[in-house]
Chimera marker file (.cmm) of the C-alpha trace (Angstrom):
<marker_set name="trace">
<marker id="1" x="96.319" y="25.515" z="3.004" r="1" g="1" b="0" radius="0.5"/>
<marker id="2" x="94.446" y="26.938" z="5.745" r="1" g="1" b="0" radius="0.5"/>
<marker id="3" x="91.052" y="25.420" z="6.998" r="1" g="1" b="0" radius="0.5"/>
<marker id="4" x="89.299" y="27.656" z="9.356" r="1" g="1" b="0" radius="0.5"/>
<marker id="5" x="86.239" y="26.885" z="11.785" r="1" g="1" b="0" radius="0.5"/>
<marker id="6" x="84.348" y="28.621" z="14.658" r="1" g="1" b="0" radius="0.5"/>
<marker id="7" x="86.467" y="27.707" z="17.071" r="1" g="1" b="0" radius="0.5"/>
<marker id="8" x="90.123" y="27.597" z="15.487" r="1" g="1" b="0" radius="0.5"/>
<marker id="9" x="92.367" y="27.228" z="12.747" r="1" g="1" b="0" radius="0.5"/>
<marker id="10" x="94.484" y="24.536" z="11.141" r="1" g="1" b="0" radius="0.5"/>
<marker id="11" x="97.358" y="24.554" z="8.845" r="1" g="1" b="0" radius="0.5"/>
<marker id="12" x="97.901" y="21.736" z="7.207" r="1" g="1" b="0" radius="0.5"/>
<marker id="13" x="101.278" y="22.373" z="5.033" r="1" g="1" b="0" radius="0.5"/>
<marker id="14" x="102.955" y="20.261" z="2.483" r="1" g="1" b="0" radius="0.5"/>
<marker id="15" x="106.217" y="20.381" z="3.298" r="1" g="1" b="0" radius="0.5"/>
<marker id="16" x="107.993" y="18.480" z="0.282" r="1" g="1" b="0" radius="0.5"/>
<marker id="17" x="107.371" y="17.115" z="-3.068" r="1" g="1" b="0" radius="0.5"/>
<marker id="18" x="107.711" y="14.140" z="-1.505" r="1" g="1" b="0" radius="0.5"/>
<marker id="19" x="104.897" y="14.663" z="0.988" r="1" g="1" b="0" radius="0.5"/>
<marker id="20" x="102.370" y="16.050" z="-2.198" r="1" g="1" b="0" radius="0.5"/>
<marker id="21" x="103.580" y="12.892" z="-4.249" r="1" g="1" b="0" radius="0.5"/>
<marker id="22" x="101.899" y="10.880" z="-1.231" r="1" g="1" b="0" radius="0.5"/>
<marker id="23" x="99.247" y="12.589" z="-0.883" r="1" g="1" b="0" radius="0.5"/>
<marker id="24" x="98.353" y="12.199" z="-4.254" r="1" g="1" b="0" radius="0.5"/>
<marker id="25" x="98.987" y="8.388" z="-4.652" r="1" g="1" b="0" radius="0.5"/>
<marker id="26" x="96.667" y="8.149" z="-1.375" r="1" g="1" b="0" radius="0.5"/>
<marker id="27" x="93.846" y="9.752" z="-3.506" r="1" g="1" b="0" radius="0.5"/>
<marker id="28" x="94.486" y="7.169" z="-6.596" r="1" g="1" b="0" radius="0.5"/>
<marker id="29" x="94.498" y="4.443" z="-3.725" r="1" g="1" b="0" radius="0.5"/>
<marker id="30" x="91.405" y="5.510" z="-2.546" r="1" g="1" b="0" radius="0.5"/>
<marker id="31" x="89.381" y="6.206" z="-6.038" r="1" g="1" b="0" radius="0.5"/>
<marker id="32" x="90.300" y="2.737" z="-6.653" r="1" g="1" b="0" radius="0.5"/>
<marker id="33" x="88.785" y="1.384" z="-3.349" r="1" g="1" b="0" radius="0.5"/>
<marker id="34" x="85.785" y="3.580" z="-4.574" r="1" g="1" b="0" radius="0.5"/>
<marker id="35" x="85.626" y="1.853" z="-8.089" r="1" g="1" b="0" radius="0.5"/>
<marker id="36" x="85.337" y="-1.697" z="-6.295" r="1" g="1" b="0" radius="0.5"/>
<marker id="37" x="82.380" y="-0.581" z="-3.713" r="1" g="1" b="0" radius="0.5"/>
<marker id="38" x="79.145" y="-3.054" z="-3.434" r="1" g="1" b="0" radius="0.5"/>
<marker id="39" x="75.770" y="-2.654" z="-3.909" r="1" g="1" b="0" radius="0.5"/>
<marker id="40" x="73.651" y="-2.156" z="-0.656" r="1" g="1" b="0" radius="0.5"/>
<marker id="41" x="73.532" y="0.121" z="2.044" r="1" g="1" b="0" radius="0.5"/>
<marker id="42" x="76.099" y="-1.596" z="4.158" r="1" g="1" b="0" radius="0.5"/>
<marker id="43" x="78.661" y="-2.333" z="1.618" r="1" g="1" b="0" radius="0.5"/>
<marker id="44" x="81.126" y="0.945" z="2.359" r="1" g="1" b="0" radius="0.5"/>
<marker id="45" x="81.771" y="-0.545" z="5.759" r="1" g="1" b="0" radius="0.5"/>
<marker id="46" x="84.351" y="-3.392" z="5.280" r="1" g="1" b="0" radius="0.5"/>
<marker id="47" x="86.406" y="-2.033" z="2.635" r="1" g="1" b="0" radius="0.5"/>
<marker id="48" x="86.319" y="1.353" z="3.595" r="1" g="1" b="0" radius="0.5"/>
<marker id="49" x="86.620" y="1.027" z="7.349" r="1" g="1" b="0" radius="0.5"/>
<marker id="50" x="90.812" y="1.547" z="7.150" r="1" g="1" b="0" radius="0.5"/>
<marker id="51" x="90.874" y="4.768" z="4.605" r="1" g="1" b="0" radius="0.5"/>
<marker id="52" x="89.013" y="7.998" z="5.268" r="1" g="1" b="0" radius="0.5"/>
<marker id="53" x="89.484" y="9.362" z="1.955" r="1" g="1" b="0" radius="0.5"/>
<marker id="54" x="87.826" y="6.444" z="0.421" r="1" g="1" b="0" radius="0.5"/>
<marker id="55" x="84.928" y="6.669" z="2.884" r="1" g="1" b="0" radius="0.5"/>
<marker id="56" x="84.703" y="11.061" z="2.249" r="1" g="1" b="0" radius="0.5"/>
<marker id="57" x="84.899" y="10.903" z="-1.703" r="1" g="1" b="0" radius="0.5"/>
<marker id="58" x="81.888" y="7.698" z="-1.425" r="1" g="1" b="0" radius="0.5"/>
<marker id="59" x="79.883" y="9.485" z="0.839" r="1" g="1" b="0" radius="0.5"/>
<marker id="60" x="80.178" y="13.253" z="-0.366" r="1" g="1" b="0" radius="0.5"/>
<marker id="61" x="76.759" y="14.248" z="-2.444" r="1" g="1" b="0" radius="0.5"/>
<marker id="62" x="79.011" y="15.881" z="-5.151" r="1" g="1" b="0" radius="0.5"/>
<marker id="63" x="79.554" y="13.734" z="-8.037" r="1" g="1" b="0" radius="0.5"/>
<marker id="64" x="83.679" y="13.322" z="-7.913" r="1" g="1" b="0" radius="0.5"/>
<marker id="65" x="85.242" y="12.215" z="-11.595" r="1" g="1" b="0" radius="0.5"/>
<marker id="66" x="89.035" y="11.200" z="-11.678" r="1" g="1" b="0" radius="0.5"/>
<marker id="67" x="90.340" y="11.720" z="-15.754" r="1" g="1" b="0" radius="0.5"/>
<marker id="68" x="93.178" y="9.920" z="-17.234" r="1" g="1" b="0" radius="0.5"/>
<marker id="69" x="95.811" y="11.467" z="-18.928" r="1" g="1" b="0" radius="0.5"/>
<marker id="70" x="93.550" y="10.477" z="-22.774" r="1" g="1" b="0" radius="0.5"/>
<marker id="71" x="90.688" y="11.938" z="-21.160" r="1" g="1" b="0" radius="0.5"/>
<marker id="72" x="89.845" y="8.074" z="-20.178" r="1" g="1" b="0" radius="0.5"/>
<marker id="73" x="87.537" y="8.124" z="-17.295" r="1" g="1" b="0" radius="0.5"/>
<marker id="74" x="89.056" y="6.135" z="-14.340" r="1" g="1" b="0" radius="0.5"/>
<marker id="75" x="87.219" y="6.058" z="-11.280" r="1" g="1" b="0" radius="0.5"/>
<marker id="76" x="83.642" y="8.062" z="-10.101" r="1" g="1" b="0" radius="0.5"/>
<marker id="77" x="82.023" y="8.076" z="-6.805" r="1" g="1" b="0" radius="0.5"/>
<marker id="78" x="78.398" y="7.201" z="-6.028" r="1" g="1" b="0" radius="0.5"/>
<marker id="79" x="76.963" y="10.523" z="-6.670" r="1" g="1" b="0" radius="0.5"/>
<marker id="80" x="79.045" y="10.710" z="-10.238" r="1" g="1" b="0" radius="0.5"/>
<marker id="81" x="77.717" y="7.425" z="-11.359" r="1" g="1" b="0" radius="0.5"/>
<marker id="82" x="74.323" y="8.230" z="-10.995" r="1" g="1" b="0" radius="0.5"/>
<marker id="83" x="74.404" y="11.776" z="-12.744" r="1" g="1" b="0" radius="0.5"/>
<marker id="84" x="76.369" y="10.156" z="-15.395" r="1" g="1" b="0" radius="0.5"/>
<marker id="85" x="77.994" y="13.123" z="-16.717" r="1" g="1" b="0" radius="0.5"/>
<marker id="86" x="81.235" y="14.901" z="-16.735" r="1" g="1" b="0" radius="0.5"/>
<marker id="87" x="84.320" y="15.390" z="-19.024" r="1" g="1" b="0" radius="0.5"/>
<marker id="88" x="87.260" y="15.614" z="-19.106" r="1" g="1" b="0" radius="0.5"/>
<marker id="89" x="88.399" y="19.599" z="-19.574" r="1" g="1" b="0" radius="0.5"/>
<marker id="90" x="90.876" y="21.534" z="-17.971" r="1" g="1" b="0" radius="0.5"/>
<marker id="91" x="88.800" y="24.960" z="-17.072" r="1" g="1" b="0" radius="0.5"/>
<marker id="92" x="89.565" y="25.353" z="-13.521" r="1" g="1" b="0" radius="0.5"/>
<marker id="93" x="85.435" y="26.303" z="-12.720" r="1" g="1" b="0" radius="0.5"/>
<marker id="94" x="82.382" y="26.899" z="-14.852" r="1" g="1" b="0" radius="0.5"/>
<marker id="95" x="78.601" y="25.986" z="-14.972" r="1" g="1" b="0" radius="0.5"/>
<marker id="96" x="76.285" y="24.268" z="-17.299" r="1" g="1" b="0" radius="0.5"/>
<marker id="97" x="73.044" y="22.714" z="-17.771" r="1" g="1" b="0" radius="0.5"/>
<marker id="98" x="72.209" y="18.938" z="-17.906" r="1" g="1" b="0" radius="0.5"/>
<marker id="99" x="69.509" y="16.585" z="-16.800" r="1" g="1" b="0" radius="0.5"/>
<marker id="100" x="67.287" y="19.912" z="-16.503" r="1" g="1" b="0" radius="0.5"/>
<marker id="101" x="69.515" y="21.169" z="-13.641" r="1" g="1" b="0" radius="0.5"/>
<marker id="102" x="71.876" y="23.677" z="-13.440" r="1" g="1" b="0" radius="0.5"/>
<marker id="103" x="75.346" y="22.596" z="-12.177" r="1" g="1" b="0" radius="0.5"/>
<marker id="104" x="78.968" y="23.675" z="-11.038" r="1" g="1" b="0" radius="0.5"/>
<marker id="105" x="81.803" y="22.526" z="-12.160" r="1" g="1" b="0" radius="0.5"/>
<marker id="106" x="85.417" y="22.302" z="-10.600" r="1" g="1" b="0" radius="0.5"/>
<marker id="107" x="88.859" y="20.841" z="-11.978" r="1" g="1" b="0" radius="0.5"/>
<marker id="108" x="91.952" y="20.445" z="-10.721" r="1" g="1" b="0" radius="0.5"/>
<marker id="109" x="94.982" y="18.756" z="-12.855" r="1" g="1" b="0" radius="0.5"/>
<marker id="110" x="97.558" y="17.475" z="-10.682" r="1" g="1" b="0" radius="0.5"/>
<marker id="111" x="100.304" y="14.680" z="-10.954" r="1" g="1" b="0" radius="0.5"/>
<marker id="112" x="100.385" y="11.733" z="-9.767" r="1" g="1" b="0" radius="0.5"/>
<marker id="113" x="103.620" y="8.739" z="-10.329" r="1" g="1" b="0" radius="0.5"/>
<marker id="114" x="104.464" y="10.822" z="-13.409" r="1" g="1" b="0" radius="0.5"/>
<marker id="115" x="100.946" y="10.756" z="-14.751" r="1" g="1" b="0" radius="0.5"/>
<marker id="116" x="98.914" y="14.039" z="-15.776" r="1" g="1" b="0" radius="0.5"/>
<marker id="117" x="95.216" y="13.482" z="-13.617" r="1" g="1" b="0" radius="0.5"/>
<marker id="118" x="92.567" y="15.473" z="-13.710" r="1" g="1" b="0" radius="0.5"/>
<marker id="119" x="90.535" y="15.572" z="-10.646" r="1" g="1" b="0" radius="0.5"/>
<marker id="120" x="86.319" y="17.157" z="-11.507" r="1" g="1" b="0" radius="0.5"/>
<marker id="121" x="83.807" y="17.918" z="-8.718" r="1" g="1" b="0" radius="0.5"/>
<marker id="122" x="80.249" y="18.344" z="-10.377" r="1" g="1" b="0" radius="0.5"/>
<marker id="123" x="77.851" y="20.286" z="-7.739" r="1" g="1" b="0" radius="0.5"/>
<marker id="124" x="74.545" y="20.824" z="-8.253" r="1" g="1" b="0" radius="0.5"/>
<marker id="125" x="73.401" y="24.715" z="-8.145" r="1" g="1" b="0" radius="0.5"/>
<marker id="126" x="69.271" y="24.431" z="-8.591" r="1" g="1" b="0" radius="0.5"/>
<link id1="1" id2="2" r="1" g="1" b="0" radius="0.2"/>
<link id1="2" id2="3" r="1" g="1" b="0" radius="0.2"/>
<link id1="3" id2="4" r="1" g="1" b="0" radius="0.2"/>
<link id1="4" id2="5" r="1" g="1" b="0" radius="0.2"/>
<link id1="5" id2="6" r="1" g="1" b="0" radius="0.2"/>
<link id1="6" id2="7" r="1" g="1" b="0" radius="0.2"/>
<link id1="7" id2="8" r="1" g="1" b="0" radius="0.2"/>
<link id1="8" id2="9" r="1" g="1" b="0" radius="0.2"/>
<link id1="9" id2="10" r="1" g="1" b="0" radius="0.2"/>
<link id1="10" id2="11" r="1" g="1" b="0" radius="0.2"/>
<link id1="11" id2="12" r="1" g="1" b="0" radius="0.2"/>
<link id1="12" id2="13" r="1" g="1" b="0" radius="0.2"/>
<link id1="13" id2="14" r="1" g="1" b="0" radius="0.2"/>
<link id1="14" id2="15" r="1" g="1" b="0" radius="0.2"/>
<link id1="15" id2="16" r="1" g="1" b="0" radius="0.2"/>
<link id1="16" id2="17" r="1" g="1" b="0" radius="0.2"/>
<link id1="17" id2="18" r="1" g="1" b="0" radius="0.2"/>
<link id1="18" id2="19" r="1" g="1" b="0" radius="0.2"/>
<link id1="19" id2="20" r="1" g="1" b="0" radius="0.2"/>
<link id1="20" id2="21" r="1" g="1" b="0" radius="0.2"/>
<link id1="21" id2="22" r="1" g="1" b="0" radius="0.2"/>
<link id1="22" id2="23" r="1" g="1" b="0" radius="0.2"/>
<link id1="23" id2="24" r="1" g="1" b="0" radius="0.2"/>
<link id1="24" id2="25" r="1" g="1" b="0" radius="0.2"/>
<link id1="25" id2="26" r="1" g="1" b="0" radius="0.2"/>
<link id1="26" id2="27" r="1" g="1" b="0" radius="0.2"/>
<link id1="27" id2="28" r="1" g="1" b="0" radius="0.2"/>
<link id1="28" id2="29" r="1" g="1" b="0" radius="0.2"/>
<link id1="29" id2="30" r="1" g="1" b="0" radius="0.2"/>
<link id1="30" id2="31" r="1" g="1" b="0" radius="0.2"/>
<link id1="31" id2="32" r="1" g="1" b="0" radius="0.2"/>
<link id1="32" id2="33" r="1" g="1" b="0" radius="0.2"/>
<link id1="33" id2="34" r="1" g="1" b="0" radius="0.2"/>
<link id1="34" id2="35" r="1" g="1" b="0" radius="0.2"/>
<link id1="35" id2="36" r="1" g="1" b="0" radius="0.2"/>
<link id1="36" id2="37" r="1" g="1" b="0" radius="0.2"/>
<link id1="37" id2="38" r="1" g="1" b="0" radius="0.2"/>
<link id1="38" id2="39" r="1" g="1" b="0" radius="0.2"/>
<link id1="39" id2="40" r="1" g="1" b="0" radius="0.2"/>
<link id1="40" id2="41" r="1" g="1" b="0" radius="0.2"/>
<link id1="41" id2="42" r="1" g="1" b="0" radius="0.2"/>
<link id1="42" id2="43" r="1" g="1" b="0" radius="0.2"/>
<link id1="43" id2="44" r="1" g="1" b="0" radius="0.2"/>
<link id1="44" id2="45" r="1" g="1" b="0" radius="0.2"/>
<link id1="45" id2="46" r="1" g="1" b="0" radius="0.2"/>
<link id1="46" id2="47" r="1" g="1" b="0" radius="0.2"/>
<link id1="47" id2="48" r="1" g="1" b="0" radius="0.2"/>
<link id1="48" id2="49" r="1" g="1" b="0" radius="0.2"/>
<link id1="49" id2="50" r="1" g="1" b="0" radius="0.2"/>
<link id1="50" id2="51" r="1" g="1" b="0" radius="0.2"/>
<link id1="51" id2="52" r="1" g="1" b="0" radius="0.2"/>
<link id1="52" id2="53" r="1" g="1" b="0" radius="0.2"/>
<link id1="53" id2="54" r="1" g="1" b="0" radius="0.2"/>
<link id1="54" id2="55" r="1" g="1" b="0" radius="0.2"/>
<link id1="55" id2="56" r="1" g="1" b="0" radius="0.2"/>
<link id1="56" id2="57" r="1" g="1" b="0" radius="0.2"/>
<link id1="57" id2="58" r="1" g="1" b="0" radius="0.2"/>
<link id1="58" id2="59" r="1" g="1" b="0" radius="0.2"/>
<link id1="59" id2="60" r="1" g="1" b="0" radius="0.2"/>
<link id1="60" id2="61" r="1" g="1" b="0" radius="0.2"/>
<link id1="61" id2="62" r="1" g="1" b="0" radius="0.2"/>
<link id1="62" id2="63" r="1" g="1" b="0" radius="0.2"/>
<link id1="63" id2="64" r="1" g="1" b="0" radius="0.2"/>
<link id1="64" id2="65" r="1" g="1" b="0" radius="0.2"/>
<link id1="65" id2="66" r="1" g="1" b="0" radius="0.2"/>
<link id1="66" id2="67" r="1" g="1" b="0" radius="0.2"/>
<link id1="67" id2="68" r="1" g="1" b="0" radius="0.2"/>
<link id1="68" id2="69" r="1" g="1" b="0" radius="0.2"/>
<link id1="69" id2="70" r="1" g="1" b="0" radius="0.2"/>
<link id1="70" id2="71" r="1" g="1" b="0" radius="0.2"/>
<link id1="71" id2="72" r="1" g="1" b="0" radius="0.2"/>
<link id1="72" id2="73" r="1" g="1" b="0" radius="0.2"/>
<link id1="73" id2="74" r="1" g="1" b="0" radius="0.2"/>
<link id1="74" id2="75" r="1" g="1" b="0" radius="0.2"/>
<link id1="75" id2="76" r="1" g="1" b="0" radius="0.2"/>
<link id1="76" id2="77" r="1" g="1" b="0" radius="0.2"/>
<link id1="77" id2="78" r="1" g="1" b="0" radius="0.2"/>
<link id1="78" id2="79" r="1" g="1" b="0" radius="0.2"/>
<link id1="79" id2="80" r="1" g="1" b="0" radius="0.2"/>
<link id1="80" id2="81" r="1" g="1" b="0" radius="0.2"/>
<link id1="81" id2="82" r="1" g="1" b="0" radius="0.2"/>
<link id1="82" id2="83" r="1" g="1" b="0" radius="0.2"/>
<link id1="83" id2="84" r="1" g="1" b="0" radius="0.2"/>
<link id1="84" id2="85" r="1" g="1" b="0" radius="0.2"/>
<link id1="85" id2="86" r="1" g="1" b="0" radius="0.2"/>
<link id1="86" id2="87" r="1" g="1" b="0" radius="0.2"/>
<link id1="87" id2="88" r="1" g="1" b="0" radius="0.2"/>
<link id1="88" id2="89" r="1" g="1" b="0" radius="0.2"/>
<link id1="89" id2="90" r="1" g="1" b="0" radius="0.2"/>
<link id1="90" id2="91" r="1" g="1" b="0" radius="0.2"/>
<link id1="91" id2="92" r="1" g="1" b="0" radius="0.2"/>
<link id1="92" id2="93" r="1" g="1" b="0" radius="0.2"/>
<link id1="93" id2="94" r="1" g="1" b="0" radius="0.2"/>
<link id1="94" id2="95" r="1" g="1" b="0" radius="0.2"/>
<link id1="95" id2="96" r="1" g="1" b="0" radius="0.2"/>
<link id1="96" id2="97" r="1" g="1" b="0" radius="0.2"/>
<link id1="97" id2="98" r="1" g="1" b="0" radius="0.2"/>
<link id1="98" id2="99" r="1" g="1" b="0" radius="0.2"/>
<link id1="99" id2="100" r="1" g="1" b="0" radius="0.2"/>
<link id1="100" id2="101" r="1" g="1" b="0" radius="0.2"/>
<link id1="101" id2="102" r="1" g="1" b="0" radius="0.2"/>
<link id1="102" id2="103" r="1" g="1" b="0" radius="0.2"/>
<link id1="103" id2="104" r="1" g="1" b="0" radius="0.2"/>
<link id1="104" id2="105" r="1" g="1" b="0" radius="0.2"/>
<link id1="105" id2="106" r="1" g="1" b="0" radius="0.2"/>
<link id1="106" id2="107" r="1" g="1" b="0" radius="0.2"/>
<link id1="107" id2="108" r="1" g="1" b="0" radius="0.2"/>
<link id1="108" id2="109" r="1" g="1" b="0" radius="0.2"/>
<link id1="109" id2="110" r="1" g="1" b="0" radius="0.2"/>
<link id1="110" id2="111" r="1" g="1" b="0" radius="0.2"/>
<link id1="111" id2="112" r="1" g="1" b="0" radius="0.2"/>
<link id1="112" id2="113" r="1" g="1" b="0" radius="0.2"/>
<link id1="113" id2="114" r="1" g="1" b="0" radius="0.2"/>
<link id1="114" id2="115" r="1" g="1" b="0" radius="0.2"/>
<link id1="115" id2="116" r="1" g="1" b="0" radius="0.2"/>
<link id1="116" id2="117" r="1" g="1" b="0" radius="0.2"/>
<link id1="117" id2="118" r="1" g="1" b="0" radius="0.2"/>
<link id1="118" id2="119" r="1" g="1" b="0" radius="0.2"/>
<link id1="119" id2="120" r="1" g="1" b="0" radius="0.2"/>
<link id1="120" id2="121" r="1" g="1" b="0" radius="0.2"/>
<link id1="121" id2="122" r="1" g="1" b="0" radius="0.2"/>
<link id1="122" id2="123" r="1" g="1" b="0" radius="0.2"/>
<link id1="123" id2="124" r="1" g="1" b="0" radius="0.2"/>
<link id1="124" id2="125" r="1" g="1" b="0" radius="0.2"/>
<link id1="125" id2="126" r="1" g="1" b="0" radius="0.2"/>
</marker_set>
């Protein structure tokens, strides 16, 4: 993967299973720090003080929908609990209509400790 800015660019590489497995059990770790946040303003700080990817999928404006493997819904961020939508399909990309707004929608299926997830960013278009 290769992020590039103004000034330079990064390559982040995964250079193992191994390494992807992690990554992707951080993720779970984090969606369920996500699924446990507080009401208020203040509540992300404590919990979410010790694990940037908890902090980035709470405080992204995309709504952010983790699917089980039976299309059970297992964790959203703020942003996907208050659209309230989302399902669990495996088209990579595609738009749609709901709540009078037209929206993007992104999947990616990936495993995680031998279980099929399906990861869904919801953005909104106009």
């Amino acid at each position: 993967m290769q992020l590039l800015t103004r000034e330079m660019s990064l390559t982040v590489a995964w250079s193992s299973a191994e390494t992807a497995e992690q990554a992707s059990t951080d993720l779970l770790r984090a969606f369920v720090l996500v699924s446990r946040r507080g009401a208020g303003s203040g509540s992300w700080a404590a919990p979410f003080r010790h694990d940037p990817i908890a902090f980035l999928l709470d405080s992204m404006s995309d709504a952010t929908n983790l699917w089980g493997p039976a299309g059970e819904l297992l964790y959203r961020n703020r942003a996907a609990a208050e659209l309230d939508i989302g399902y669990p399909s495996e088209a990579p990309i595609g738009t749609f209509f709901a709540l009078g707004r037209r929206l993007e929608r992104r999947t990616l299926s990936y495993c995680c400790n031998d279980r099929e997830l399906l990861l869904e960013i919801i953005h909104v278009l106009s």
